[in-house]
Every structure is written in structure tokens, then in C-alpha cells.
MOPAC internal coordinates of N, CA, C and O (Angstrom, degrees):
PM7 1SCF
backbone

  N    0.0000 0     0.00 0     0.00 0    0    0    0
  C    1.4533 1     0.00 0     0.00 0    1    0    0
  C    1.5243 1   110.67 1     0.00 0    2    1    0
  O    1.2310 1   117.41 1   -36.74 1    3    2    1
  N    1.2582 1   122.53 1   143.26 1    3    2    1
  C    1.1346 1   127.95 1   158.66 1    5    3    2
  C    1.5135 1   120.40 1   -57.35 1    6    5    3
  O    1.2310 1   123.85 1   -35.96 1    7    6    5
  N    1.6780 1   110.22 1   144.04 1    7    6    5
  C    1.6364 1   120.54 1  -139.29 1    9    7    6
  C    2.0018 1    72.90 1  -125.97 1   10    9    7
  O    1.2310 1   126.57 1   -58.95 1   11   10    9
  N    1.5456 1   104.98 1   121.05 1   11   10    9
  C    1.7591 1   122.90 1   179.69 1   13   11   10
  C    1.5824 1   103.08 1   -70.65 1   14   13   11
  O    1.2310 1    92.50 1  -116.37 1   15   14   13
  N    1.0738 1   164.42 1    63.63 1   15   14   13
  C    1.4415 1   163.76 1   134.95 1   17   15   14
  C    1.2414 1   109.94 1    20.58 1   18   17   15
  O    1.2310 1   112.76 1   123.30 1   19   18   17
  N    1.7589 1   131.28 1   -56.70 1   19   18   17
  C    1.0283 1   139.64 1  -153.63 1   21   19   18
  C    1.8890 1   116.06 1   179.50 1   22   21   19
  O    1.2310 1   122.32 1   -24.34 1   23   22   21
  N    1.1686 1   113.16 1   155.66 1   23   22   21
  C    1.4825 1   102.48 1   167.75 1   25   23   22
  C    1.8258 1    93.62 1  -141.88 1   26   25   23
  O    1.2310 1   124.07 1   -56.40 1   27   26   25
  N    1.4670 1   109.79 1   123.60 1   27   26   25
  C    1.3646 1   144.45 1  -175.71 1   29   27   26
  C    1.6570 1    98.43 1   -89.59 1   30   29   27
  O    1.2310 1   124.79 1   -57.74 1   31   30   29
  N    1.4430 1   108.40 1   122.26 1   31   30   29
  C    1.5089 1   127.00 1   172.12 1   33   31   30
  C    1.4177 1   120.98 1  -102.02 1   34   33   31
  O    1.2310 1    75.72 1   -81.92 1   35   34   33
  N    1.1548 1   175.17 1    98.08 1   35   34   33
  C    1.4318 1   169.29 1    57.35 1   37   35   34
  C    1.5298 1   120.09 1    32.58 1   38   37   35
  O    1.2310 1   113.27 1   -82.58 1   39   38   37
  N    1.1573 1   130.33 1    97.42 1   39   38   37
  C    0.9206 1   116.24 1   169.53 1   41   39   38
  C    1.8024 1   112.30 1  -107.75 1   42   41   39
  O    1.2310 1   115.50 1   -31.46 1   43   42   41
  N    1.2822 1   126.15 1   148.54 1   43   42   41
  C    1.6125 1   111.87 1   164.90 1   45   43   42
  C    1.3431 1   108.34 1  -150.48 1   46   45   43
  O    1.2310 1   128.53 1   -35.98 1   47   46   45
  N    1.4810 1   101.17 1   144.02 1   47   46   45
  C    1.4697 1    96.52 1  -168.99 1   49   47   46
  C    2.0585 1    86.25 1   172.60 1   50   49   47
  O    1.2310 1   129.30 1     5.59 1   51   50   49
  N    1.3097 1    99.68 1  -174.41 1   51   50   49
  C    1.5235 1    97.75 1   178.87 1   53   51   50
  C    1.6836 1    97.18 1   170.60 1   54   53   51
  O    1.2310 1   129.63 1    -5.37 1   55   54   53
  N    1.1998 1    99.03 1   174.63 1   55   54   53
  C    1.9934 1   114.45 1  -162.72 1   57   55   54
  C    1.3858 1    95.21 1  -110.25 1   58   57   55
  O    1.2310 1   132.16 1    -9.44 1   59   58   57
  N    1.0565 1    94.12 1   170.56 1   59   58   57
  C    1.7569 1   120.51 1  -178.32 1   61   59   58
  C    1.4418 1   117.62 1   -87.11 1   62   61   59
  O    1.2310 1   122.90 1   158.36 1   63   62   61
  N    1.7362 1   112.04 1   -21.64 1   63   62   61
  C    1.4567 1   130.47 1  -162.21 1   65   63   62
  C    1.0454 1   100.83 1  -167.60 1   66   65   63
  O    1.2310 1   122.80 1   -68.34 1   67   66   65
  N    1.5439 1   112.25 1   111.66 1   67   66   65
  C    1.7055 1   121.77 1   170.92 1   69   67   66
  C    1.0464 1   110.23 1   -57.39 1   70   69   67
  O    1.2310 1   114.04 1   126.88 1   71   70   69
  N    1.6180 1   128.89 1   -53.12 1   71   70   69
  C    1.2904 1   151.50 1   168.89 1   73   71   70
  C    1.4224 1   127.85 1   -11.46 1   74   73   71
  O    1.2310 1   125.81 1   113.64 1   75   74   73
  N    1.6158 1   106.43 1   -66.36 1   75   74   73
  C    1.2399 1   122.27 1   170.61 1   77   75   74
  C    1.7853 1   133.06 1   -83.87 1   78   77   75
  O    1.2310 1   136.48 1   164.01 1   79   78   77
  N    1.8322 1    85.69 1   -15.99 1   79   78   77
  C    1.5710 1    75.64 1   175.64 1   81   79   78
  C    1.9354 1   105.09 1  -126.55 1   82   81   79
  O    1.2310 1   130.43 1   -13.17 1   83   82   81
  N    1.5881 1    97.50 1   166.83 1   83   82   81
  C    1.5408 1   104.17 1  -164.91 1   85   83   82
  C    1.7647 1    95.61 1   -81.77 1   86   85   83
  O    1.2310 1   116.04 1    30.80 1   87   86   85
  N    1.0590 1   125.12 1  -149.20 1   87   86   85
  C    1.3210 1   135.00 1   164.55 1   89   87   86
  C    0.8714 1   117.06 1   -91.45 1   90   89   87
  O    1.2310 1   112.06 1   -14.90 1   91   90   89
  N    1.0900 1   132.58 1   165.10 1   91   90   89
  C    1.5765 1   133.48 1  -177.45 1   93   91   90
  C    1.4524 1   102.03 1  -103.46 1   94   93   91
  O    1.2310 1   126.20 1   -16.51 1   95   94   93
  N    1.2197 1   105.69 1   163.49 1   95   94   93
  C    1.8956 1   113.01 1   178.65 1   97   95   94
  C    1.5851 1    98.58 1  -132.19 1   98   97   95
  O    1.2310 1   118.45 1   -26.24 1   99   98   97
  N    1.2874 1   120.56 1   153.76 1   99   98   97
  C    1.5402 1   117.27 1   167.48 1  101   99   98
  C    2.1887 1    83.68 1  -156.69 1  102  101   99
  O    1.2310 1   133.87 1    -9.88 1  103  102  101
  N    1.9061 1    90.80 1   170.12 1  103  102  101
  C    1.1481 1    97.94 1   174.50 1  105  103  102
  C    1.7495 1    95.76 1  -166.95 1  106  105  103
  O    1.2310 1   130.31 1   -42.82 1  107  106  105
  N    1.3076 1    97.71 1   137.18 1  107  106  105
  C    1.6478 1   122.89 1  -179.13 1  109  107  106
  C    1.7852 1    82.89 1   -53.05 1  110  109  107
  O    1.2310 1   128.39 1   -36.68 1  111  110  109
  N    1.6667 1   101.44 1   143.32 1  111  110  109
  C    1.8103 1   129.60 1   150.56 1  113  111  110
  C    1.0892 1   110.43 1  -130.05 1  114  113  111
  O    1.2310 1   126.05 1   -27.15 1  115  114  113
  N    1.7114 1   105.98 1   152.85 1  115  114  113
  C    1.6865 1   113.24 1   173.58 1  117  115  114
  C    1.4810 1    84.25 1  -123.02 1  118  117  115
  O    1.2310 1   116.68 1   -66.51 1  119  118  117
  N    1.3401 1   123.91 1   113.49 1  119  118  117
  C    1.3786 1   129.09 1   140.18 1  121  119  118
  C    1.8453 1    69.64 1    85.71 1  122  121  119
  O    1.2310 1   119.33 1    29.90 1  123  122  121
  N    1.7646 1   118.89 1  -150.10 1  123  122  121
  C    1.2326 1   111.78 1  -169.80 1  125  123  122
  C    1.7927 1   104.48 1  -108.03 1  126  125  123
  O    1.2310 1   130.30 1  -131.11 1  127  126  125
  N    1.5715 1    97.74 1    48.89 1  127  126  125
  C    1.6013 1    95.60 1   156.35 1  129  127  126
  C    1.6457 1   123.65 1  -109.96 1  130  129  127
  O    1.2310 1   117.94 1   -32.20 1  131  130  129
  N    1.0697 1   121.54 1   147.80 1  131  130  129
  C    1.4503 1   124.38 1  -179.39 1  133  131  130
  C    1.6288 1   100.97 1   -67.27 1  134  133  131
  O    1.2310 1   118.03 1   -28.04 1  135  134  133
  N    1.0857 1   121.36 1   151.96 1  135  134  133
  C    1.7922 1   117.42 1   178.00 1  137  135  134
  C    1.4533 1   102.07 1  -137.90 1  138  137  135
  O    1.2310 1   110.17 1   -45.44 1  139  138  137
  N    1.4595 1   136.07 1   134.56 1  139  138  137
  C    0.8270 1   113.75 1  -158.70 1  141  139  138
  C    2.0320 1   138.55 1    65.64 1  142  141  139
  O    1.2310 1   123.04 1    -5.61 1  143  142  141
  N    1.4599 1   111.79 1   174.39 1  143  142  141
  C    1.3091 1   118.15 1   166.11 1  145  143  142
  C    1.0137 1   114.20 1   -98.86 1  146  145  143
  O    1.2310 1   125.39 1   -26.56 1  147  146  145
  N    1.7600 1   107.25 1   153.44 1  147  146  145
  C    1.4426 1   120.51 1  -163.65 1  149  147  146
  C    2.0416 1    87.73 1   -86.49 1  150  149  147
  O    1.2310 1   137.47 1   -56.55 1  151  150  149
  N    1.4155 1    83.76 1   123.45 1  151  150  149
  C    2.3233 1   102.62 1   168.11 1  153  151  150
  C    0.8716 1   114.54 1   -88.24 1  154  153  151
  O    1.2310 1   130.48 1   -58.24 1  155  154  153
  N    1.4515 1    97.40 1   121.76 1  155  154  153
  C    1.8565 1   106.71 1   169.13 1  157  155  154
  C    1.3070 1   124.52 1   -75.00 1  158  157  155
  O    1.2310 1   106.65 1  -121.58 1  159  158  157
  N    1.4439 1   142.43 1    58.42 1  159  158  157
  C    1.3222 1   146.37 1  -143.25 1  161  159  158
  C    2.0692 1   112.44 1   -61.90 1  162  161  159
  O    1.2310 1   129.53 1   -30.13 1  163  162  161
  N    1.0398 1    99.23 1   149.87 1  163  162  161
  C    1.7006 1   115.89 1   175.39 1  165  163  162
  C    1.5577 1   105.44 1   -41.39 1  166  165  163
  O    1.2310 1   104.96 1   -18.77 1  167  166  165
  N    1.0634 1   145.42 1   161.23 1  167  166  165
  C    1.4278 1   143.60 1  -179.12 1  169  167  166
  C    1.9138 1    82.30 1  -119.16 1  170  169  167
  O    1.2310 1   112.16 1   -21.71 1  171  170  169
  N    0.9554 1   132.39 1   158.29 1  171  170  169
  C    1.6169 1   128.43 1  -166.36 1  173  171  170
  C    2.4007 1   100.90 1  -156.10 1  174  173  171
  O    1.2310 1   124.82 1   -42.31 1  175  174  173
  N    0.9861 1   108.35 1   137.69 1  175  174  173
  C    1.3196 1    92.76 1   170.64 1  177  175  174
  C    1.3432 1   116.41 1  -107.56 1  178  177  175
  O    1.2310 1   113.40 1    -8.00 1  179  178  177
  N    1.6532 1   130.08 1   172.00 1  179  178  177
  C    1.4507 1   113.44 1  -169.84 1  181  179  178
  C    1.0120 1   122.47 1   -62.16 1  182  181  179
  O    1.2310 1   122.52 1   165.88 1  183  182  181
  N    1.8752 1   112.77 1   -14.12 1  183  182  181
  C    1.7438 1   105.53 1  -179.51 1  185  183  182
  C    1.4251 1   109.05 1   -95.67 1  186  185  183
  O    1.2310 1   119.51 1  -150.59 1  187  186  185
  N    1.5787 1   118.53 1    29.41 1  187  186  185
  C    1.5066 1   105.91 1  -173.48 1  189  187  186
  C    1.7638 1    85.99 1  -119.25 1  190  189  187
  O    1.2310 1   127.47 1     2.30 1  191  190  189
  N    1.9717 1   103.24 1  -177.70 1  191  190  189
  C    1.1923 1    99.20 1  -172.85 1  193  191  190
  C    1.5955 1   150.89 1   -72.13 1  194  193  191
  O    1.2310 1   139.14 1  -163.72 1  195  194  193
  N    1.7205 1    80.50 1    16.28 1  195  194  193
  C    2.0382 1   102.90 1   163.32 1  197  195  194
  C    1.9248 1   102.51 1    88.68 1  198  197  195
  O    1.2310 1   125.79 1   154.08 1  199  198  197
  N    1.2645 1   106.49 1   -25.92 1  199  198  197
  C    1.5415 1   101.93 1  -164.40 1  201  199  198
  C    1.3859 1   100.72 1   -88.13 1  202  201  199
  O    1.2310 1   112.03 1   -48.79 1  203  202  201
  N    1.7762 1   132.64 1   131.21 1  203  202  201
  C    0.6996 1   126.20 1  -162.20 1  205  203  202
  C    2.1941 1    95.41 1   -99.50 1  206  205  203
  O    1.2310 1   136.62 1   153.39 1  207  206  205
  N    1.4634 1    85.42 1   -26.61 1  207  206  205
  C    2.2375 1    81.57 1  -178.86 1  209  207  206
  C    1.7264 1    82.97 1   156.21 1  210  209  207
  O    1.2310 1   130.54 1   -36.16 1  211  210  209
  N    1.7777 1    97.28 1   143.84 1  211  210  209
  C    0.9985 1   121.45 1   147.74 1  213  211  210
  C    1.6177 1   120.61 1  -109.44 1  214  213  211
  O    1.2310 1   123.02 1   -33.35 1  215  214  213
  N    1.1642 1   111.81 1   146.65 1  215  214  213
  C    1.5694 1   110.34 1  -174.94 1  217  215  214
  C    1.6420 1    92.83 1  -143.55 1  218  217  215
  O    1.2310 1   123.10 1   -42.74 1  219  218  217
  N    1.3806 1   111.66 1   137.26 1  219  218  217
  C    1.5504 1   138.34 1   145.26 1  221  219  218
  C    1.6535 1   132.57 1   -78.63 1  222  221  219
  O    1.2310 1   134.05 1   -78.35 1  223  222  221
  N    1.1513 1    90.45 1   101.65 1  223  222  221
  C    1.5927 1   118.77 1   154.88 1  225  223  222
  C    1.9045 1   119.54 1   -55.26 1  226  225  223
  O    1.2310 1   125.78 1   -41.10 1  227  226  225
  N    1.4786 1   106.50 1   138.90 1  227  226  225
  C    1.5524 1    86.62 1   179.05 1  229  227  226
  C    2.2130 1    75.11 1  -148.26 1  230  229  227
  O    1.2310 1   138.78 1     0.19 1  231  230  229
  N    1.5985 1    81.19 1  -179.81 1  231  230  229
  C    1.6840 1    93.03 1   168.75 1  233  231  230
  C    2.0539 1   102.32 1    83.59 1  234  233  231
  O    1.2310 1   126.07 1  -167.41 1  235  234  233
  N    1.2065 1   105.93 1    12.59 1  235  234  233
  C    1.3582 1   100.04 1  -173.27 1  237  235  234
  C    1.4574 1   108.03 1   -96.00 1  238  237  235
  O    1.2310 1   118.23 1   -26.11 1  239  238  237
  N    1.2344 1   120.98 1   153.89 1  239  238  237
  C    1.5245 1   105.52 1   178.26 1  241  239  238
  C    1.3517 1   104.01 1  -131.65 1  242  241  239
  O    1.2310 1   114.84 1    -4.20 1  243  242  241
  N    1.8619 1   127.38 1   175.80 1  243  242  241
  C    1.2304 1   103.70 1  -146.97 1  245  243  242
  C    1.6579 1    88.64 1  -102.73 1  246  245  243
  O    1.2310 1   113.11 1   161.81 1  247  246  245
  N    1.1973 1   130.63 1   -18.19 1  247  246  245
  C    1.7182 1   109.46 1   162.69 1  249  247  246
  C    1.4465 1   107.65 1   -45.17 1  250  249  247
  O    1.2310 1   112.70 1   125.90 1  251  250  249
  N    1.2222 1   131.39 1   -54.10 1  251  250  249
  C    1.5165 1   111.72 1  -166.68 1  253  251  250
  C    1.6020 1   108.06 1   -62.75 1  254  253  251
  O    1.2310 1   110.21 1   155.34 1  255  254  253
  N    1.1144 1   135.99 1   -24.66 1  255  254  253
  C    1.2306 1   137.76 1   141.29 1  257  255  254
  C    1.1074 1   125.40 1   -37.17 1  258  257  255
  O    1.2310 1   118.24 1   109.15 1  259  258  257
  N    0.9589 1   120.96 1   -70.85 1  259  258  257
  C    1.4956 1   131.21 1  -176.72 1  261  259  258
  C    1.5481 1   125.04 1   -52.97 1  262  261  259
  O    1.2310 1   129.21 1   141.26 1  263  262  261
  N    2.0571 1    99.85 1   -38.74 1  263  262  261
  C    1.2304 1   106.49 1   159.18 1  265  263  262
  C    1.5861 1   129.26 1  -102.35 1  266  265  263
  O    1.2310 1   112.44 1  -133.37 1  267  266  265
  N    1.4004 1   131.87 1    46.63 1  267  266  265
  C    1.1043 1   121.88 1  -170.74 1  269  267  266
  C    2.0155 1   106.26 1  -173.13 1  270  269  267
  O    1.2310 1   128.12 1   -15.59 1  271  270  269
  N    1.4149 1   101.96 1   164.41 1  271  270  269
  C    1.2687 1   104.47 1   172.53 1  273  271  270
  C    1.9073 1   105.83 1   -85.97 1  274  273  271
  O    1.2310 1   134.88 1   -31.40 1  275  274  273
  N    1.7331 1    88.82 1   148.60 1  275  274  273
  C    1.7772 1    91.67 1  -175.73 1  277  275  274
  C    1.7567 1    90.82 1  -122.28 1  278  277  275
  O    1.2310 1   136.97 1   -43.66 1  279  278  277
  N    1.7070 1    84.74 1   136.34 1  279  278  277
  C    1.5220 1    86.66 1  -165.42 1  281  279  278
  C    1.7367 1   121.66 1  -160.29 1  282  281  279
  O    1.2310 1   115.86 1   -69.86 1  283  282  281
  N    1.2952 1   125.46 1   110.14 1  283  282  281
  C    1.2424 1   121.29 1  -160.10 1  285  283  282
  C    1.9620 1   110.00 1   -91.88 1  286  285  283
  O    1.2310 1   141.32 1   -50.56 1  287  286  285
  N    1.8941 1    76.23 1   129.44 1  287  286  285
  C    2.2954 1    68.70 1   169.63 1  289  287  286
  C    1.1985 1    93.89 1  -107.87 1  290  289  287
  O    1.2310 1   130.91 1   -40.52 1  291  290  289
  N    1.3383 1    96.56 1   139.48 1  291  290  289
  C    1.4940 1   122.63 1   175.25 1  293  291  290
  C    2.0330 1    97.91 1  -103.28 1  294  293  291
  O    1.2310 1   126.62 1   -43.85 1  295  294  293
  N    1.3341 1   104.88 1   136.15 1  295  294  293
  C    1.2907 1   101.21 1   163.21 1  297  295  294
  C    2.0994 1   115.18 1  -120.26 1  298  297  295
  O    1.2310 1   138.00 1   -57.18 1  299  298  297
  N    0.7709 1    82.73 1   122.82 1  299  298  297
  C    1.9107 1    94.27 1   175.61 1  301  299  298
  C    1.5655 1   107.68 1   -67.72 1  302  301  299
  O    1.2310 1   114.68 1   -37.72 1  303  302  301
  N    1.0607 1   127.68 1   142.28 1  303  302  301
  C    1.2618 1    98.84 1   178.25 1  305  303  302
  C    1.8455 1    97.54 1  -160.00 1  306  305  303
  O    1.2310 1   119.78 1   -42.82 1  307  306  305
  N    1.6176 1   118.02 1   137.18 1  307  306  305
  C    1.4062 1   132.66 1  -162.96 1  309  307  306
  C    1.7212 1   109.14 1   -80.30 1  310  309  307
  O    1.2310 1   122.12 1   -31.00 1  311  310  309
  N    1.4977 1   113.54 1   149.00 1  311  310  309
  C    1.2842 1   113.18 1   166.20 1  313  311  310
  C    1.2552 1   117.58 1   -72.66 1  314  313  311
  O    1.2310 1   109.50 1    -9.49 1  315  314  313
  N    1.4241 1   137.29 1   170.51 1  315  314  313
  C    1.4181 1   116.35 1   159.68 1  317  315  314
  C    1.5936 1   146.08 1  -107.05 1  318  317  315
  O    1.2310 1   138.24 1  -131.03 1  319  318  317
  N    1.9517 1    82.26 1    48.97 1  319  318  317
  C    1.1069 1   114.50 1   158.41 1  321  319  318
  C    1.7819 1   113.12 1   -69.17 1  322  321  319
  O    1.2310 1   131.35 1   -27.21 1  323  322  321
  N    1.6522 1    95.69 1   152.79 1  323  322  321
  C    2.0804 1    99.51 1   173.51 1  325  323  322
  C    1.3190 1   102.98 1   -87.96 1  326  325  323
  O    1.2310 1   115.23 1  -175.68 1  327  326  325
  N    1.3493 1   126.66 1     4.32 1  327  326  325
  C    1.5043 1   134.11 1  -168.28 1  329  327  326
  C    1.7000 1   104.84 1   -83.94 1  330  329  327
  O    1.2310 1   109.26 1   -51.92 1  331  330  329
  N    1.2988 1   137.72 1   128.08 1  331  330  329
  C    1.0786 1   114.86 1   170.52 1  333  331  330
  C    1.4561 1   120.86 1   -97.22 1  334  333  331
  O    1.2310 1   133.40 1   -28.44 1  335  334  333
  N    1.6896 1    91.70 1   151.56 1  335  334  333
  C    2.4340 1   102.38 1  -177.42 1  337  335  334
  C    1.3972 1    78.25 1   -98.15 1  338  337  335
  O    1.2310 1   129.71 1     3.30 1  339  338  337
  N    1.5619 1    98.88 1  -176.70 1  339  338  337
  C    1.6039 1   129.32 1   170.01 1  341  339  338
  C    1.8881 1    98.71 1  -150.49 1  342  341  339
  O    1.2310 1   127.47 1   -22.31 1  343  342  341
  N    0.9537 1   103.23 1   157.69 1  343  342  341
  C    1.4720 1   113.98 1  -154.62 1  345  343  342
  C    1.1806 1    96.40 1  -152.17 1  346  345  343
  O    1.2310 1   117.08 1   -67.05 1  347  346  345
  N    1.5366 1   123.15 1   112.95 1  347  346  345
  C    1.6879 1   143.49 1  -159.48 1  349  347  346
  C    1.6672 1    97.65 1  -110.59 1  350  349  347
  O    1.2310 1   120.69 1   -43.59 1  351  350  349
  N    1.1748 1   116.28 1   136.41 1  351  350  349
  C    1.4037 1   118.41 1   155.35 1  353  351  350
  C    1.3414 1   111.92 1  -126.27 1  354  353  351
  O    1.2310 1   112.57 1   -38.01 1  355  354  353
  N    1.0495 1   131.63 1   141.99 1  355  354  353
  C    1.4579 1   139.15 1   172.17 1  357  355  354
  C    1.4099 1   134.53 1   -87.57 1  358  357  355
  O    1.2310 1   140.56 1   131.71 1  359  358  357
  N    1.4325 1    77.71 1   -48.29 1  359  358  357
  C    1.9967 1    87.95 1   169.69 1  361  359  358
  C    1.3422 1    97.76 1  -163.79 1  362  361  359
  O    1.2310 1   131.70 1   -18.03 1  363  362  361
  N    1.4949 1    95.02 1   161.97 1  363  362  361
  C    2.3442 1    97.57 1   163.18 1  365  363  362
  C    1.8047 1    78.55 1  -125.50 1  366  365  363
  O    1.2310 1   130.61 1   -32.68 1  367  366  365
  N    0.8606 1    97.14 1   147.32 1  367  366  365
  C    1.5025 1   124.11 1   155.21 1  369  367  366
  C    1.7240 1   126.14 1  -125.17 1  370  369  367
  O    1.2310 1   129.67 1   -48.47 1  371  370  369
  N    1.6241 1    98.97 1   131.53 1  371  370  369
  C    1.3653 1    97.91 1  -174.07 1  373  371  370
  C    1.5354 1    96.05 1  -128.46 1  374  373  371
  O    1.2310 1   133.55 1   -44.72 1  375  374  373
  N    1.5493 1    91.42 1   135.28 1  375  374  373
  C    1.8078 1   110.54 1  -173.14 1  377  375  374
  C    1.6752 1    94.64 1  -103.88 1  378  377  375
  O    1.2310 1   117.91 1   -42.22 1  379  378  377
  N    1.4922 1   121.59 1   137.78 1  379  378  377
  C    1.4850 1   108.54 1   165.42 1  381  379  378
  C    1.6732 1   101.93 1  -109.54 1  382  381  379
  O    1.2310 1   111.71 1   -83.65 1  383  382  381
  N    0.8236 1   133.23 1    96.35 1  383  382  381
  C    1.4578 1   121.38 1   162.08 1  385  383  382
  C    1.7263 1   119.02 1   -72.98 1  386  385  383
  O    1.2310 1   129.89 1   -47.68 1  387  386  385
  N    1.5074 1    98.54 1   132.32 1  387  386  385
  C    1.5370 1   110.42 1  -168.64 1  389  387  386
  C    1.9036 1    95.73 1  -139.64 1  390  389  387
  O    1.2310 1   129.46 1   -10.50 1  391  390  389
  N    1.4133 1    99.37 1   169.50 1  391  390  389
  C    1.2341 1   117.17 1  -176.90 1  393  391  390
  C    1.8444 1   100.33 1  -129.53 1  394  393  391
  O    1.2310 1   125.73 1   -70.01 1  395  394  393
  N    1.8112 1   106.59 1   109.99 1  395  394  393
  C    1.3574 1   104.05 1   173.18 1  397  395  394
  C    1.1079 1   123.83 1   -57.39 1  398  397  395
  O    1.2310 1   110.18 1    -5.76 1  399  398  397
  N    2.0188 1   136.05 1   174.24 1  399  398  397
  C    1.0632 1   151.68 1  -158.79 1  401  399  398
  C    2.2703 1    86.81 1   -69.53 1  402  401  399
  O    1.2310 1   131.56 1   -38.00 1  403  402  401
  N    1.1141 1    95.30 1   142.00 1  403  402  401
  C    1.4699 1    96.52 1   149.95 1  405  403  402
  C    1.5375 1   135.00 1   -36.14 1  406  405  403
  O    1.2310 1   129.55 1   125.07 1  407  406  405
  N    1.2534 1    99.20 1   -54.93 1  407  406  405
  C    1.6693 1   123.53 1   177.40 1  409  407  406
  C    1.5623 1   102.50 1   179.38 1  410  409  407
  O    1.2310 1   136.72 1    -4.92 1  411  410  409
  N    1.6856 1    85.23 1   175.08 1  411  410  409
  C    1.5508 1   101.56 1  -142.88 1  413  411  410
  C    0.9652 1   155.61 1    94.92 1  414  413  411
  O    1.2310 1   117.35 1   107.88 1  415  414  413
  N    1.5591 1   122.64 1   -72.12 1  415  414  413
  C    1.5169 1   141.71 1  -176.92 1  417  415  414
  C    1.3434 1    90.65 1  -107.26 1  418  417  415
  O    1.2310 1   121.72 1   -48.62 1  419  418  417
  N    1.5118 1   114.32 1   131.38 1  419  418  417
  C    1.2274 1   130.41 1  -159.92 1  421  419  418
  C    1.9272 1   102.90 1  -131.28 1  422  421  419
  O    1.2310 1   132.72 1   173.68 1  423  422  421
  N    1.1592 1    93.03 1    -6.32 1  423  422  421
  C    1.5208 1   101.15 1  -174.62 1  425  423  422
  C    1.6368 1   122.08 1   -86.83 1  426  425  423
  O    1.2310 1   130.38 1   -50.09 1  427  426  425
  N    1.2089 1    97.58 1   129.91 1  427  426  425
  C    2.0147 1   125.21 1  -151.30 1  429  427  426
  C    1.5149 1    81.51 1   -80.85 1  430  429  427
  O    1.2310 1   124.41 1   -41.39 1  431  430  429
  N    1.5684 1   109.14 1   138.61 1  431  430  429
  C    1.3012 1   124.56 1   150.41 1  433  431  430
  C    1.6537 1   112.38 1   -85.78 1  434  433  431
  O    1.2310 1   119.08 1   -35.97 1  435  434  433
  N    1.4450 1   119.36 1   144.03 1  435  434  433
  C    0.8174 1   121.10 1   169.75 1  437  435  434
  C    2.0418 1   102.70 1  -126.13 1  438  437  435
  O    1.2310 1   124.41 1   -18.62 1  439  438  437
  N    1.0883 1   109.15 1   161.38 1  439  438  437
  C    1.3293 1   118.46 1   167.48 1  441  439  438
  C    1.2368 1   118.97 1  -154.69 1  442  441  439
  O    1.2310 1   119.99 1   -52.18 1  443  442  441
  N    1.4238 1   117.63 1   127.82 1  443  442  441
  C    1.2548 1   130.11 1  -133.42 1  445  443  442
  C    2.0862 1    89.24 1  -124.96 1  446  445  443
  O    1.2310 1   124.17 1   -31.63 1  447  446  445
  N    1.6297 1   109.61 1   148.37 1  447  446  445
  C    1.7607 1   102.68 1  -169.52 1  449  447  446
  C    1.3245 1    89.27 1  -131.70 1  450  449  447
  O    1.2310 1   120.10 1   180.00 1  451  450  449

């Protein structure tokens, strides 16, 4: 079987008002386990470079893959200002980097979002 190396997070997206809102936090799940630590991500405005943080996950293996949904909570989260932000995300992207069988098993993982 192919041996999981790592799983790569992307998030991008950004607020309307640095001001009013805190950073956002998100953290990789397999099925309903936490993986990894929960990230305190960059707060970013629309004229900056949109990416809020990628962070790497490691220790995953590919049964828990194989058996489960992979899935990031992102939390938005307000200043404690009465003023209201809005907080845009664009996409998360998740990269799995793995290392195939030695020999033998010739068969490609794919993972589909």
C-alpha cells in the first residue's frame, strides 16, 4: 500500500475589515477526529495577497483515508466591535502527498473534493 507522507491545507479567502474581525482558525478531520492543531490563520484584506495560510498535517495513514470523510472546519470569527466584518473564503485546498508501494501495486490513488 501506499505510505501518506503528509496532508497539505490551503486556505484563501480574506475580510472586508481587519478591524472588526479576529482571525480565523480552521483544523484538518478524518471522519470526526481532529488531526493535527487547531491554526490561527492571518486575517488578510481584499487588496492583500488573498491567502489566508497553508498548514501540514502529518501521522495520517491511508486506511483512515480510505475509510472516512476528510474535512476542514474553518471557524470565522468577530471582533468585539458592534460594527459588523464579513469574512470571504474562496477555496481550501487539500494536497495529500504519499509515497507509492515499492513494487507491485501499481494502482494510483486518486482523491476526489
Amino acid at each position: 500500500d501506499s505510505t501518506i507522507d503528509s496532508v497539505v491545507v490551503t486556505i484563501k479567502g480574506y475580510v472586508n475589515n481587519t478591524s472588526r474581525c479576529l482571525a480565523p482558525q480552521a483544523q484538518l478531520y478524518i471522519g470526526a477526529t481532529a488531526k493535527g492543531t487547531l491554526q490561527t490563520l492571518a486575517t488578510h484584506s481584499a487588496t492583500s495577497t488573498n491567502v489566508y495560510k497553508s498548514f501540514t498535517v502529518t501521522g495520517i495513514t491511508l486506511a483512515e483515508l480510505q475509510g472516512n470523510t476528510m474535512l476542514v472546519k474553518f471557524n470565522a470569527r468577530k471582533a468585539a466591535s458592534t460594527l459588523s466584518g464579513i469574512q470571504y473564503v474562496d477555496y481550501f485546498k487539500i494536497d495529500v502527498n504519499y509515497t507509492p508501494p515499492a513494487s507491485g501495486n501499481t494502482n494510483a490513488m486518486f482523491l476526489m473534493f
